[in-house]
N, C-alpha and C positions, 0 to 999 in steps of 0.2 A: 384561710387565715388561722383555721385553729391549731393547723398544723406549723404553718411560717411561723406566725408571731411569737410562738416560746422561741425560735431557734435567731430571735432577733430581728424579723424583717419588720419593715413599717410600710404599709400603700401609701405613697406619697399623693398619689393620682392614678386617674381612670379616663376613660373615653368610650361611649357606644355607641352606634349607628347601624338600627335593628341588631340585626346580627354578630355586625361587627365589636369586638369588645378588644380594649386595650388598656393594661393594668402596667402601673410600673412598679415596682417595690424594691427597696433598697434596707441594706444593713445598715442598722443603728446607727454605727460611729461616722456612715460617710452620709449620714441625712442632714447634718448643719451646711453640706460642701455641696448641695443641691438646689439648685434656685432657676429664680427666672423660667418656671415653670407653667407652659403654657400647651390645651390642647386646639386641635381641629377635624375636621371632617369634609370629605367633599362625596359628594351624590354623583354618580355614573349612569345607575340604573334608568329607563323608561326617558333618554335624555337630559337626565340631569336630575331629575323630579322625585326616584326613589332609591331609598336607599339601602336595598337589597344587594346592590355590586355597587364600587366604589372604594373609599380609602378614608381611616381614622391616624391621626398621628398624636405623639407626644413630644417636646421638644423642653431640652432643660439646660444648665449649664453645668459640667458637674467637673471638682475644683477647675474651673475656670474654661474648660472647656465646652463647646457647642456640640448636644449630642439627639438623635432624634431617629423615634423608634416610630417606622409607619407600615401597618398593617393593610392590607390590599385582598379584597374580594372582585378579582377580574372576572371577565364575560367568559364563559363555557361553550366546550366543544371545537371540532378539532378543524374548524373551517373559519371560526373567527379568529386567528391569528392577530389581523390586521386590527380589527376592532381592541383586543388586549392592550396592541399595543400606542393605541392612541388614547383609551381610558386612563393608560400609564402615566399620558404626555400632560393630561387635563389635569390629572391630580395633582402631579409635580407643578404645574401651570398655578392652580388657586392654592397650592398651599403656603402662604403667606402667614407670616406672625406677628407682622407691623412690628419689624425692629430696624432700626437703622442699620443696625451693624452683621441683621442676618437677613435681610429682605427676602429669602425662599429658601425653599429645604434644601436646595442641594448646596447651600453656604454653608452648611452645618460640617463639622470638623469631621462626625460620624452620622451616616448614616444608615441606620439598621433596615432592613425593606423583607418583606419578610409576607406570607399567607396561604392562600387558596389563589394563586396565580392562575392557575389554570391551563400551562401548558402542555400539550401534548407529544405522543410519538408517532411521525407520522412515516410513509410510508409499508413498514411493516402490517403484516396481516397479523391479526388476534393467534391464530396458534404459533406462528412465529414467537412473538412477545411473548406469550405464556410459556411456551419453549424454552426461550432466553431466562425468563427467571426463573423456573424451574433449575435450571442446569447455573443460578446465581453468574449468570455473563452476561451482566450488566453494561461492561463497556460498548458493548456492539450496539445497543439501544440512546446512549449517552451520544451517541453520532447522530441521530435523527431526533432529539429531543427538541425541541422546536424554542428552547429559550438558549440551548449551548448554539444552537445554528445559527440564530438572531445575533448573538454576541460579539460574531465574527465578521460583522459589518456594523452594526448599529454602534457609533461612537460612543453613547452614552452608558449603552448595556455594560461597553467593554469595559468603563471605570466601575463598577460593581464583583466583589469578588464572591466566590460559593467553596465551599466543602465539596468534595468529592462525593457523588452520589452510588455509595456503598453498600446503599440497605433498596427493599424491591420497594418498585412503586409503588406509591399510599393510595391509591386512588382506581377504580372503585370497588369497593367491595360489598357483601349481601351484608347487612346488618346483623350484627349478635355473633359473626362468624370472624375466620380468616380466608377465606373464600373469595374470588374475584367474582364481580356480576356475572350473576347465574339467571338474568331475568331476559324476556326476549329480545329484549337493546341490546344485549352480550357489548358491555361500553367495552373498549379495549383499554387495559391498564395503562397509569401515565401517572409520572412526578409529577403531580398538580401544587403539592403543596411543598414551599420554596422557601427558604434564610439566605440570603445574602446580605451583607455590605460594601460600604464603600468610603473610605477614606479623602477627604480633602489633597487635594495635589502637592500644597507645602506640605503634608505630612508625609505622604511619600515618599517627596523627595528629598527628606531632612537627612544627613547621615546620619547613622547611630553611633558614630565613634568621633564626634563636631562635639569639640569643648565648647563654642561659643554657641552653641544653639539656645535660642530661649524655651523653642515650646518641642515638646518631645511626646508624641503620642501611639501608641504603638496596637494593635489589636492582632492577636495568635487565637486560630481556633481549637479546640482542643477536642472537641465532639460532632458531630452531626452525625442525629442517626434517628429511627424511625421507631417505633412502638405498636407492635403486633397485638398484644392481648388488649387494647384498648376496643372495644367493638360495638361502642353504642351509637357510633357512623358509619356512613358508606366509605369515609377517608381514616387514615393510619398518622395519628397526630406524629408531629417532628421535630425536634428540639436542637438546639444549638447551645454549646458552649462556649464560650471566650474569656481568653486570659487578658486584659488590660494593663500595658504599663504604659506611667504615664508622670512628667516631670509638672508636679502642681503646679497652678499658677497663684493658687490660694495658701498663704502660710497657715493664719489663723481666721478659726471662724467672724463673723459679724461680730455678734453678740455674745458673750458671756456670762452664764447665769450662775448667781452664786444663791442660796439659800441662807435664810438670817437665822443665828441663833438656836434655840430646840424646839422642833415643830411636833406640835400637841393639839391632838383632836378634840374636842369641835372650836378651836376659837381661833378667831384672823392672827394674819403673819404677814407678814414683808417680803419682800423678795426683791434683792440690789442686782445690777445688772452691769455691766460693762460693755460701749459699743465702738466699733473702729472711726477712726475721723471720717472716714469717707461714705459711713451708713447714714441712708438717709429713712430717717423712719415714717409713720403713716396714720390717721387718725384710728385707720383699722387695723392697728397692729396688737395681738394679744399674745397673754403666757399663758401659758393652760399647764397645770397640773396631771400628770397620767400616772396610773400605774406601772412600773416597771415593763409590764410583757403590755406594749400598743401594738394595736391593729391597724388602724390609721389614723392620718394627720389630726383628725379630731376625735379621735376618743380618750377626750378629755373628760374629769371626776370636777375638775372645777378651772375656771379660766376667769380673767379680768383683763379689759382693755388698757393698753398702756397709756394712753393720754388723759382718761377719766380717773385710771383711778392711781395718779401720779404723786405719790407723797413727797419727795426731794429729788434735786437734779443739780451735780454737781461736779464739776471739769470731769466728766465722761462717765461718771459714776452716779446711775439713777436710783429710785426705790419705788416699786408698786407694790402698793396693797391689795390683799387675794383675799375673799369673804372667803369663809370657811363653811359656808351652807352647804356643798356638795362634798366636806369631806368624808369619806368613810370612817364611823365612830370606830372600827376593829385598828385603823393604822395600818402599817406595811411599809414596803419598800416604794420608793416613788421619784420622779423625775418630772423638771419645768422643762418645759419648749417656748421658744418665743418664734410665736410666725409674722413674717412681713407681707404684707397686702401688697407691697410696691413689687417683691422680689417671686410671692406667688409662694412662698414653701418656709419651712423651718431654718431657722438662720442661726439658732443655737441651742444648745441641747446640755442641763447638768449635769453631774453624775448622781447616782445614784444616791438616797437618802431616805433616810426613817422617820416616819413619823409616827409618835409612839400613843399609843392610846393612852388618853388624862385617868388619870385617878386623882385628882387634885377634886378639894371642894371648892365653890366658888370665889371662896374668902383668901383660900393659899393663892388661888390662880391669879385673882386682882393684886396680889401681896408681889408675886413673880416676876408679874408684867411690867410694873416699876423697872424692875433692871432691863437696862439699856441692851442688855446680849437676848433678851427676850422679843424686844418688838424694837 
């Protein structure tokens, strides 16, 4: 984050289970259009009991779409195939998010699947393999890969798409090195670690050139490739890019935050809001105060709950009051958020605004505050 958050990201959410870690972050302007945000996890390991292997997801609606990123630590080694692929079946089986309208993962408009799969290359003998990447003839290895194989009968695989596997197997190598296991296991190299997706069938099959379409969602990849000087693992981390196009279903945010009047450090303010007819709000719904560069959804300088501290409400146009005990006496640039408990995420977002350090004594300040542009 110290690096993200100047160039604009926010962590909306996270997810871990042991090992498994699952971060989402998103650019500033589209964190009001992120909602309904919810995580999970399900156990594989030791029968279900640990959860060393197994699967973390996250799942959000983002402008108006179903999208859902699930991370997958399967079983090892080049004889369990079979087990892979029913730890697969369990995961997708308990991953439920109690909504009506998405009852399991694979309802989701997108689905991201993505980790330490763990599949193998079988057949070939170790200097073969190391042969093959030596001499970067990759394709010949891409035949006995044991999840291109699976894909070519398993109905389910087949709706899941991948990048072409361009860069050498990640998997394993001596640590601190670029070196393949050089230890007396001598494992034999293999794409363990996997990005695909997969798309909802109406979105597939929508045409791209249908005036009357409502929902238009599109996903192009633009990268997949692997990372060699990373070497504090025995695996070669791998990264995906994607270009999303996508026709909103959302025009305007929820909420709209306006700030009142000239905000002046250390003494309370107001803050008027504007919400759509159809928002429904929540007794644990707050605004928080952040400084311009956030980290995450709560790294708030000062926040107030909207129903406590609700000073007027009136044909859609509210006001809350925000103590000013956590303001920073220096001022700066700064920005409201209003999160919903119902919705799970930030539902509106200001723009940008000063709040200018007081020089007033206390006698100007009480004199100020009279005028109505003030409080």
């Amino acid at each position: 984050m110290d690096v993200l958050s100047p160039l604009g990201y926010i962590k909306v959410t996270a997810v871990r289970m042991q090992g498994l870690l699952l971060l989402v972050l998103v650019k500033r302007q589209h964190v009001p259009f992120i909602s309904g945000i919810n995580t999970n996890y399900t156990r594989t390991g030791l029968g279900g009991y640990w959860g060393n292997k197994g699967g973390v997801a996250i799942c959000f609606r983002m402008y108006g779409y179903a999208i859902c990123f699930l991370n997958c630590h399967l079983p090892p080694h080049m004889s369990n195939i079979d087990q892979r692929l029913s730890d697969f079946d369990k995961i997708l089986e308990m991953q439920n998010f109690e909504k009506e309208d998405i009852p399991n993962i694979l309802d989701h408009d997108l689905l991201v699947w993505f980790g330490d799969l763990n599949f193998r290359i079988e057949d070939y003998g170790l200097c073969f393999v190391q042969e093959s990447i030596s001499n970067q003839d990759y394709s010949v290895l891409w035949k006995k890969d044991q999840l291109n194989m699976i894909k070519k009968t398993d109905s389910l695989l087949q709706q899941f798409q991948e990048g072409p596997l361009l860069f050498q197997p990640t998997y394993k190598f001596d640590v601190n090195s670029e070196n393949y296991d050089s230890s007396e296991k001598r494992r034999k190299p293999a794409w363990t670690d996997r990005i695909l997706w997969r798309l909802k069938r109406e979105l597939l099959n929508n045409p791209v050139d249908s005036e009357e379409r409502e929902r238009f969602f599109s996903v192009t990849l633009k990268s997949y490739e692997s990372h060699m000087k990373y070497k504090i693992s025995d695996h070669k981390p791998v990264t995906a890019t994607f270009e999303v196009e996508l026709k909103s279903l959302l025009l305007t945010t929820p909420i709209t935050l306006v700030p009142e009047g000239q905000w002046i450090t250390p003494y309370d303010l107001v803050v008027s809001y504007n919400q759509s007819p159809d928002f429904i709000s929540s007794n644990w719904d707050w605004i928080g105060l952040h400084k311009v560069v956030i980290r995450h959804v709560k790294d708030y300088v000062s926040y107030a709950w909207v129903k406590d501290n609700l000073v007027s409400s009136s044909e859609g146009l509210h006001q809350v009051y925000i103590n000013a005990g956590g303001f920073p006496e220096e001022g700066g640039e700064f920005l409201l958020s209003y999160y919903s408990n119902n919705l799970q995420g930030i539902v509106g977002l200001s723009e940008p605004f000063q709040i200018s350090k007081n020089d007033l004594t206390p006698e100007d300040w009480r004199e100020k505050k009279g005028d109505p542009l003030m409080y």
